[in-house]
N, C-alpha and C positions, 0 to 999 in steps of 0.2 A: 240692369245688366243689358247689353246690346247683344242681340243675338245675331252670330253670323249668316251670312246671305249667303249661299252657296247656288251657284246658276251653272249652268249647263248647256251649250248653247249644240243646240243639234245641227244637221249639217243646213237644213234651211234657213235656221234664224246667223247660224254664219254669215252665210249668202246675204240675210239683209243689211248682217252690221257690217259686213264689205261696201254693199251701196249706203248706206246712211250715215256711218257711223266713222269712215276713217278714208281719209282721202288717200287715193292711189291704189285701192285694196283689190282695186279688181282684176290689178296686177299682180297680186301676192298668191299663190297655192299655199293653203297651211298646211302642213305635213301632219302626217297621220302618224310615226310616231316618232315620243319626243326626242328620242336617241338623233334623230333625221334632223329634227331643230337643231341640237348640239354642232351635229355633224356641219349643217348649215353655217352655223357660227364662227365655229373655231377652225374648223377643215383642218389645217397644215400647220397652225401654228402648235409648238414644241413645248411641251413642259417636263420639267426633271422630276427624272424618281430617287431617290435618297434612302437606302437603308443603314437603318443603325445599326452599330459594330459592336455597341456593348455585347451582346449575347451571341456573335457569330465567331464561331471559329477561327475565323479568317475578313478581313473587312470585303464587303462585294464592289463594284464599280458603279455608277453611278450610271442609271440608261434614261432616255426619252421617249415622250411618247405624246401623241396628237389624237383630233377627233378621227382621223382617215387613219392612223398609227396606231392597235395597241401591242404593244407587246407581250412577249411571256416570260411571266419571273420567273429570278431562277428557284432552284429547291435547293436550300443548302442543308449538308450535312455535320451534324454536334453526333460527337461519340456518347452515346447512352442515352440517345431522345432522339424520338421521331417528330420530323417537323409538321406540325400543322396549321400551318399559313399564311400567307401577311394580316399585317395587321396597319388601319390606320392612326389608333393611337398605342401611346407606352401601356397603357393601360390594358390594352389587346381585348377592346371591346367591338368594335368597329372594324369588320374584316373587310381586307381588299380581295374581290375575285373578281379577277381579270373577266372571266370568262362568265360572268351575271353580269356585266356592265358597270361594276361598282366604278373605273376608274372616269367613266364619263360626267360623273355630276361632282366632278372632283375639278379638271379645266386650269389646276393651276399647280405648281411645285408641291412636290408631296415626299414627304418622309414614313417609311414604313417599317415597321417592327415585326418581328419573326415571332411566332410562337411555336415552346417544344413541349413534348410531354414524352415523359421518360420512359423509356426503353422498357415494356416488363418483360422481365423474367421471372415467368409464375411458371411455367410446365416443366416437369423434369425433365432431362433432358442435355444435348447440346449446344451452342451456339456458336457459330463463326465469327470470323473474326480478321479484321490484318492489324499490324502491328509493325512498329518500330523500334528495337535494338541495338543499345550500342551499348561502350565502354563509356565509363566516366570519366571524361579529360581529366589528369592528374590523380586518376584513383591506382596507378598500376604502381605494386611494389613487389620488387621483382629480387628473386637469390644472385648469388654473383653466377652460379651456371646457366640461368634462365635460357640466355641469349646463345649460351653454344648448345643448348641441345630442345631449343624452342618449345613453343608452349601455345594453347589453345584458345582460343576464344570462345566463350560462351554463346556467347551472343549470336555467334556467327553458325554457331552448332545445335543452335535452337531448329527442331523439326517443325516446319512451317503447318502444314497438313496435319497433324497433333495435337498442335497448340492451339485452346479453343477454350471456351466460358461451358461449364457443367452444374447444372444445378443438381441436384440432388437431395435425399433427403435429412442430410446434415447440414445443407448450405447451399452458397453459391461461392465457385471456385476458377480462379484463370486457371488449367491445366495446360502447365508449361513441361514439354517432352523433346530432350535432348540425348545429342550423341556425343559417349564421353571418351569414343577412340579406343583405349587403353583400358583392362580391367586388371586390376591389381590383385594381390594374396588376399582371400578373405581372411586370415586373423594374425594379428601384428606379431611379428620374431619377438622370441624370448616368453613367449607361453602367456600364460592369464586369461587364454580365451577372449582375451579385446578384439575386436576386429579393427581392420586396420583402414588407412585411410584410405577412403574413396580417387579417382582423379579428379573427380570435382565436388566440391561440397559446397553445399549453397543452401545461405541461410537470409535473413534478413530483416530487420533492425526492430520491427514492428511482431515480430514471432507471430505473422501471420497462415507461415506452413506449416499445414498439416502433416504431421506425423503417423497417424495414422493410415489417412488417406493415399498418401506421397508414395511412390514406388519406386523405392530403393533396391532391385534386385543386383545382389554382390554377384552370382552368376550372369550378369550381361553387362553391356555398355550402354547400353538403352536404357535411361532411368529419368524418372517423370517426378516433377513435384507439383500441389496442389496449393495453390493462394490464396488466401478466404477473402474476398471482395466485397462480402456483407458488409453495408455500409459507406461503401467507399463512392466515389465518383467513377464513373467508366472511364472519363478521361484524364483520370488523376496520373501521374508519376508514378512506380514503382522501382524502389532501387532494392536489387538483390546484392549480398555480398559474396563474392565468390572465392573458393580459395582453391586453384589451380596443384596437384601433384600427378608430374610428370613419371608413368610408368613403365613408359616407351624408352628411355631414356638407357643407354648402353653406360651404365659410369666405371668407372674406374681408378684406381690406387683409390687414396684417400674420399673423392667424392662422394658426396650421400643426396639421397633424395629431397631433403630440404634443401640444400642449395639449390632446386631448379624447379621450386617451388616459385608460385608467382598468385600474389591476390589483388583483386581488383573488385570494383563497381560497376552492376551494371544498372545500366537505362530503362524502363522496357515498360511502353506509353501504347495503348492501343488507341488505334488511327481510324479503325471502322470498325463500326458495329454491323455485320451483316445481318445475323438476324438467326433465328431458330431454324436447328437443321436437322437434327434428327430427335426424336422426343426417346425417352425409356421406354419402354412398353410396359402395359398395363396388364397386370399377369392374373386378374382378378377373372378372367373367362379361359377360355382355352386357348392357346399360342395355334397362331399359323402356323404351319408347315412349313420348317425353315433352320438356316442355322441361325441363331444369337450370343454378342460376346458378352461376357458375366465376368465383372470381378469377383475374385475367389479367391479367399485370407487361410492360412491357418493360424490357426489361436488354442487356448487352452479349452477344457472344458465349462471353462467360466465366461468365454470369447474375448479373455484378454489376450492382447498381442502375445504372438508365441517367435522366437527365434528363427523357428524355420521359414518362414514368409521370407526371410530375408534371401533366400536362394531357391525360391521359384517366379517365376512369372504369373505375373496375379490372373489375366485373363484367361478365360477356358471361355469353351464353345457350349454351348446348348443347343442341343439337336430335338428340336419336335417334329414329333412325325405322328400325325391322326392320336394328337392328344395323347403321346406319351415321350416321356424326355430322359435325355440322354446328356450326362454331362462329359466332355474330352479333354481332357486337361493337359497340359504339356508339364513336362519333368525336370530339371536340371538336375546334374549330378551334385550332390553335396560334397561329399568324402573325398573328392577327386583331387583337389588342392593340400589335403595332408596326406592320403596314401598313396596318389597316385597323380597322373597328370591330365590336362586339357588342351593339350597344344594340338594343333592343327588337326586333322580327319584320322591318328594313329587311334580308333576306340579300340582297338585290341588292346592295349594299353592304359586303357580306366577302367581302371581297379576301382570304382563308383559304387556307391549305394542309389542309384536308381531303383532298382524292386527293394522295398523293403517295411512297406504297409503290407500287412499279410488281409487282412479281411476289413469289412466296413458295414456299419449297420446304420439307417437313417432315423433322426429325430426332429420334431417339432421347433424349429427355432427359438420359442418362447423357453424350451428346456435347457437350463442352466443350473450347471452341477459347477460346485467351489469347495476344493479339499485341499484345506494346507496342508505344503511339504512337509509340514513338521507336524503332522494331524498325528497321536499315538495310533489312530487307530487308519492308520491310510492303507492299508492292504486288507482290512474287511470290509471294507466298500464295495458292493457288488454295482460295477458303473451302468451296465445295461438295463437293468429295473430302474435305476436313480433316472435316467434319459428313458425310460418307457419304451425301449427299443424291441420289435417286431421280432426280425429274423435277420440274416446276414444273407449280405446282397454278394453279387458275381463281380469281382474284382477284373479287370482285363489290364495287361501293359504291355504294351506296344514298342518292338524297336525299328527305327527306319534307316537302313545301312544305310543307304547313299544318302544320306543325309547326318544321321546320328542323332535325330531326335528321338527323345523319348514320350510318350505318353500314356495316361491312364485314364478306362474308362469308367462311368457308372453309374449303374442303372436308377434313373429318380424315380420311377413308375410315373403316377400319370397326375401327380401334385407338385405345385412350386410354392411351399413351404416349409421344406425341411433343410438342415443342413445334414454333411456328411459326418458321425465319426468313424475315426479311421482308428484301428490296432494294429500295432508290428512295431518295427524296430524306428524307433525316432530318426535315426541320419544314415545309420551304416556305418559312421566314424564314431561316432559315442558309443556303439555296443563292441566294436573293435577295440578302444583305446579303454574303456574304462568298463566294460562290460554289463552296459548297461540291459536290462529283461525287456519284451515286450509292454508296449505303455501303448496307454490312448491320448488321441489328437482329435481337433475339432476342423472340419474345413465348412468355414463358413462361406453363401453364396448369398451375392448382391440381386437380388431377383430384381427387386425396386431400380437398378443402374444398367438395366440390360437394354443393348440396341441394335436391331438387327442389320443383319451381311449380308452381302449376298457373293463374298468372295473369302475364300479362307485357306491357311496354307496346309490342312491338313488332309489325308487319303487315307483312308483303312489299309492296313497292310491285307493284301491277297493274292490268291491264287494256289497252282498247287502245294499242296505242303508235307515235310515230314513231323509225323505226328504221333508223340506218344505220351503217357499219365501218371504222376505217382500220385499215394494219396498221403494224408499229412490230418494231425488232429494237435486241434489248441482248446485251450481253458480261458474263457471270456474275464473269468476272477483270479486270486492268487491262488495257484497252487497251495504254495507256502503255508497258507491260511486257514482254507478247506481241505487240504488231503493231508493234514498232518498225521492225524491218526490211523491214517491206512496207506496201502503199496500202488494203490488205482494208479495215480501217474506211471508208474514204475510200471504196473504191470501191462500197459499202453506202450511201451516202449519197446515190447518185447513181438510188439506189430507194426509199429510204425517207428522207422527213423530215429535216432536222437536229434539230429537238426531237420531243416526245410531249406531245402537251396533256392532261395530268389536271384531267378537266371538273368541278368541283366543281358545278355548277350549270345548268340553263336557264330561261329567258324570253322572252318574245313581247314587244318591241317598236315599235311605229310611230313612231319619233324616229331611227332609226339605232342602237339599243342604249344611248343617254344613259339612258333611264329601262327599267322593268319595266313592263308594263301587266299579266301573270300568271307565276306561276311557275307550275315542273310536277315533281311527282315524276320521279323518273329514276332513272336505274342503267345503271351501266357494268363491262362484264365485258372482264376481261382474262383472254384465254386463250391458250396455246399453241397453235400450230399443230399439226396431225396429226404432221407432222414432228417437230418437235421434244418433243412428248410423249411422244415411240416413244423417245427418245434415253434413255443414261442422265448424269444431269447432272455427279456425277461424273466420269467418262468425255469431258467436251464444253470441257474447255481448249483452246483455238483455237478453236473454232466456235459461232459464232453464234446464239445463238436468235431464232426467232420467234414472234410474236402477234398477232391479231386482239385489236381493240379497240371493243365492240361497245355501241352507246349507245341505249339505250332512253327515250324520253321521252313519259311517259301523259298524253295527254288534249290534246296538240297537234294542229288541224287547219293543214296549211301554206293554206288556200282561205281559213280566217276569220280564225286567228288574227295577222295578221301573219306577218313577217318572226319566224325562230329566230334566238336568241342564245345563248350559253353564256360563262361565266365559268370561267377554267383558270389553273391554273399551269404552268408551259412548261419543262419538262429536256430537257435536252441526254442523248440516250443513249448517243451512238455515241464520244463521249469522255471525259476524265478528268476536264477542268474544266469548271465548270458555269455556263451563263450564262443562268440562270433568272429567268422575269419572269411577272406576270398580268398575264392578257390580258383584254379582252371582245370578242369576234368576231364575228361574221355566221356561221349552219353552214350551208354552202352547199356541199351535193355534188355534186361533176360530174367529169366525163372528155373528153378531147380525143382524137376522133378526127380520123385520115385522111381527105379524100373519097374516097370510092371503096372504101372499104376495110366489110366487112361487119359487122352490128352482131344479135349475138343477145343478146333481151332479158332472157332467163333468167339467162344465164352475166352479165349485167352487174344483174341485182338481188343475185345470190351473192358476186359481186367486191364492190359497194358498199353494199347495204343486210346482208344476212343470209347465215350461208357455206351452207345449205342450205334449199333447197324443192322441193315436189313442185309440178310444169307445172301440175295441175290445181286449184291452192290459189292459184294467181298470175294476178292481172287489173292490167289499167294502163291509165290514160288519158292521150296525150299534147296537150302544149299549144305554141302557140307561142312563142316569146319578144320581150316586148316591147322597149322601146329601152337599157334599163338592163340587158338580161340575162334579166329575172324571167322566170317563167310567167306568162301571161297567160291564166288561167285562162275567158276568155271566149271565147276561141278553142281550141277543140279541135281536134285533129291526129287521123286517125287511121292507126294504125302495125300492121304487122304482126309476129309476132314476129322474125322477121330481116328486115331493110333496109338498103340500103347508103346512108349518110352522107353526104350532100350540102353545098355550102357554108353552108346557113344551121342556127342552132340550135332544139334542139328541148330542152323541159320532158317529163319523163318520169314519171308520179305513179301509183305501184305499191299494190296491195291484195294482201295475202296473209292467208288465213283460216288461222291458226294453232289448232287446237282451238278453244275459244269466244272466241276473242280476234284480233282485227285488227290486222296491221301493215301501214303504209303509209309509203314513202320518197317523196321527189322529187327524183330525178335529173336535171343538166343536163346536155345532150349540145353540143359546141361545136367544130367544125372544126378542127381542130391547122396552128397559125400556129407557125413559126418566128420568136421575137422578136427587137426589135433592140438590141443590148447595147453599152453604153458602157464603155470602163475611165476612172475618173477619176484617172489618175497617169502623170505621163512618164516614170517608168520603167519601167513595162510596156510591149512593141510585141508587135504582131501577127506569129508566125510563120506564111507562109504553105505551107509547107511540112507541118508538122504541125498546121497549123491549130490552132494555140494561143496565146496571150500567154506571153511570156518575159521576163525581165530580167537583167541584167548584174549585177546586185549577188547578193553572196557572201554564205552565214551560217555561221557554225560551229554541228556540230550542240549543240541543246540551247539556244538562244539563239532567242528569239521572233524572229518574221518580221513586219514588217507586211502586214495583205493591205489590197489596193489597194479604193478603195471602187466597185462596179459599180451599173450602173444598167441596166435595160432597160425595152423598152414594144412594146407589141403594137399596130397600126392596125387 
């Protein structure tokens, strides 16, 4: 074997092989480095760069370059791969970098191959995006009205700023969010409960949209669907089907909505992959200080999809503050499209079940309770032990006149693992139309899909307020089930209310409540009594809860504005069947006392406006009343803080400086009259004995009773 001879010629034995060794050398400088030989050689002369097209999006143009010349390649862009570099063979073994020198010991035409490595999307999260949308040449087929009362384009109604790549942790998903103009009747004429058609429904051929995910709220025109892209290319094609109904559309005689119906195909290619923009937060330590938006479902107690999801907005806010959280949710009216209406800013005029959750207690997510409708035994289920539930949280809902949003808030404490359930009336329309009881719902909260704001459209309602309380008691279980053997509910009734009015609204009118002359923000908090707080809920089969039901209304003076009104839906709590109805009422606070009997004015702003104050934050002015009852505010009374009640009534109109904010009640004070009461039926007689009404007729149990109709009146 010959071994190689490797020599090394230092700078002196150069110098000899210059004189000895090569004629003319003593004319030469060798260059010290080799890049300089090169440079030496070739200087100016041109050689071509050539990249291959198989793999580019786009073919590149063909540049040169010299030993005194190198250029800079360009960086092209592939949707769903980042590019990482030239290459000089197919093979993408042999990198060119310009900028190491690679192209120097190259000196001749060169053909270069791109290398990509695909895009991850491993963190949950968002990612940006641009994109291209259009209609499918040839795909429009169109009603014969289409063209006289026109029609929409999807494509073109896509929310660019929306539209974006979501991983999560069911997937990875294009969230495509569009504007659909027009919102139509939530459930189709002629009954059945169907709902009815959308203005845009969008489906597509691969049944890659999620259903669950996708937010279809029948209350807006803003509705988002989710793509499942697992597996797909980034730069693949997607063609959505669309099917256009026009609700905007004024028809007339004979015309119908399908004729100006129009479906079509769309296009819809993403062109760049920007890249990750905002991540989920990781909920596993404590949340910064901050708001966060949370999608948020209702569903059953099972977390299967429930109906009503369909008529809210899924996003709510999460508010942390020094490691305790708050969730705010926004509302839409359900009931408003069969009882009443939505058009423009008339809310004096929705007749809506916005309040109609009455209380909410939190559970473990992992807890999932599943009772079939047709269980024999579905009204002995005691649901609060089954969910392992604590005690019952502070309910708040919010209305914002100038606006007419509604929302509700609620207290998470200082864990993000629980969902909410809710109890009260499921819509406001189902207990009205078919008389449906109090029932539980589940609002589940995406903690894993949450991304934080730092700009949101919501504001606490505040400032000063007129303010006053009733109280109100529910049964977490059935009645029906547990109080059969005894009068307990019944004899509850004889303290509290037969309904509980959820006030969705106030206004100030001088007609008797026919019209609004101002709305007012407001907010009404449902809360536990101390008692029943202390309890654990679990634990409280047979017994009773209670609550304070506490109404704040900003910026009412009872002296200018008129006479208060409020607008409510009305449940029954104290039993099974529900015989719910909206009201518009007169709020008119008062107490009947005894003559004679002593009246402290503190313990009677606590009982009826607020459950606590300090003596020294409470002033009042009393007035007299004139012949209708009212305060007559031109006559002032003045009263000490205890007095004993005399036969005539008194107006009682409280200030309490609460930090930098005012509230103020007026209470009516009115002699306690025994009334005189009629029974309208000959089968009831007066037993004088027990001083009661009785009748001779028989029922067997479980078979309704008529009750006889009364009447009373006070002189």
């Amino acid at each position: 074997m010959k071994k190689k001879v490797i020599v090394r010629l230092t700078a002196g034995l150069a110098a000899l092989f210059c004189v000895f060794g090569a004629a003319g050398c003593a004319a030469t400088v060798i260059p010290s480095d080799p890049k300089d030989a090169i440079i030496d050689k070739y200087g100016n002369t041109q050689f071509k760069i050539m990249f291959d097209s198989k793999d580019l999006a786009s073919p590149l143009s063909d540049m040169y370059y010299s030993a005194n010349s190198m250029p800079v390649l360009p960086t092209p862009e592939k949707v769903g791969y980042v590019f990482a570099g030239w290459y000089f063979d197919s093979a993408l073994t042999k990198v060119c970098d310009v900028e190491n020198g690679d192209l120097y010991w190259q000196m001749k035409n060169v053909t270069l191959y791109p290398k990509w490595e695909k895009e991850a999307i491993v963190n949950n999260g968002t990612y940006e995006i641009d994109y291209d949308a259009h209609i499918v040449e040839d795909s429009v087929v169109k009603g014969i009205l289409a063209d006289k009362y026109g029609w929409y384009n999807l494509a073109e109604d896509i929310i660019a700023n929306e539209t974006y790549i979501e991983k999560n942790d069911q997937g990875t998903y294009l969230r495509i969010q569009y504007d659909s103009h027009e919102r139509g009747p939530i459930f189709a004429e002629g009954g059945g409960g169907e709902f009815e058609v959308q203005t845009y429904t969008v489906t597509d051929p691969g049944n890659r949209i999620s259903e669950s995910l996708s937010i279809l709220d029948r209350t807006s025109v803003i509705q988002t669907i989710y793509y499942d892209i697992s597996g797909l290319d980034l730069a693949d094609e997607i063609t959505l089907n669309v099917a256009y109904y026009n609700w905007g559309a004024k028809l007339s005689g004979n015309e119908t909505r399908e004729q100006c119906s129009v479906s079509y195909k769309v296009s819809f290619r993403i062109t760049r992959f920007i890249g990750f923009s905002k991540s989920f937060v990781n909920t596993e330590g404590k949340l910064d200080n901050g708001v966060y938006l949370v999608p948020t479902h209702y569903t059953g107690l099972n977390k299967n999809p429930g109906m009503l999801d369909y008529f809210h907005p899924v996003y709510a806010y999460l508010v942390a503050e020094n490691g305790h959280y708050t969730l705010v949710k926004p509302l839409s009216a359900y009931n408003s499209d069969i009882l009443g209406n939505l058009s423009g800013d008339d809310f004096f005029n929705r007749t809506t079940g916005y309040c109609r959750d009455f209380a909410y207690f939190l559970t473990d997510q992992k807890n999932v309770v599943d009772i079939a409708d047709d269980d024999p035994n579905y009204n002995s289920y005691y649901r609060p032990a089954m969910l392992n539930a604590k005690t019952w949280g502070s309910l708040i809902y919010e209305f914002h006149a100038d606006t007419g949003a509604y929302y509700y808030t609620f207290d998470l404490g200082d864990s993000l693992t629980n969902d909410i359930i809710l109890y009260g009336g499921s819509t406001g329309a189902m207990e009205q139309m078919f008389s449906f009881p109090f029932s539980y719902r589940r609002l589940t909260i995406s903690y894993d899909s949450m991304v934080r704001i730092t700009d949101w459209n919501y504001t606490p309602v505040s400032g000063d307020s007129f303010t006053y309380k009733k109280p109100a008691a529910i049964y977490a279980g059935s009645v029906a089930e547990d109080f059969a053997d005894n009068n307990a509910a019944f004899d509850l009734l004889k303290n509290y209310s037969l309904s509980v009015r959820m006030i969705n609204m106030f206004f100030a009118s001088t007609d008797g409540g026919n019209t609004g002359d101002k709305n007012f923000d407001c907010k009404m908090t449902i809360a536990p009594t101390v008692q029943t707080a202390a309890g654990n809920l679990s634990e409280m089969r047979y017994a009773f809860s209670y609550f304070d039901l506490t109404y704040d209304v900003y910026g009412y003076d009872p002296k200018t504005d008129g006479e208060l009104y409020s607008a409510a839906t009305n449940f029954l709590t104290l039993i099974d069947v529900s015989a719910t109805n909206f009201t518009i009422e007169k709020t008119d606070i008062g107490k009947t006392v005894k003559p004679g009997e002593t009246v402290d004015l503190i313990s009677l702003y606590t009982e009826k406006a607020y459950p606590s104050v300090k003596a020294a934050d409470l002033s009042w002015q009393a007035y007299s009343l004139d012949k209708n009852g009212n305060a007559d505010f031109s006559k002032p009374v003045t009263l000490a803080r205890t007095f004993t009640m005399t036969e005539s009534g008194t107006a009682i109109l409280f200030a309490e400086k609460a930090n930098d904010k005012t509230r103020t009640c007026l209470i009516t004070l009115m002699p306690e009259e025994e009334p005189r009461y009629k029974i309208l039926s000959d089968a009831w007689m007066y037993n004088e004995a027990e001083g009661i009404y009785v009748t001779n007729a028989r029922y067997k149990i479980g078979n309704y009773v008529p009750v006889p109709e009364i009447t009373w009146e006070w002189l």
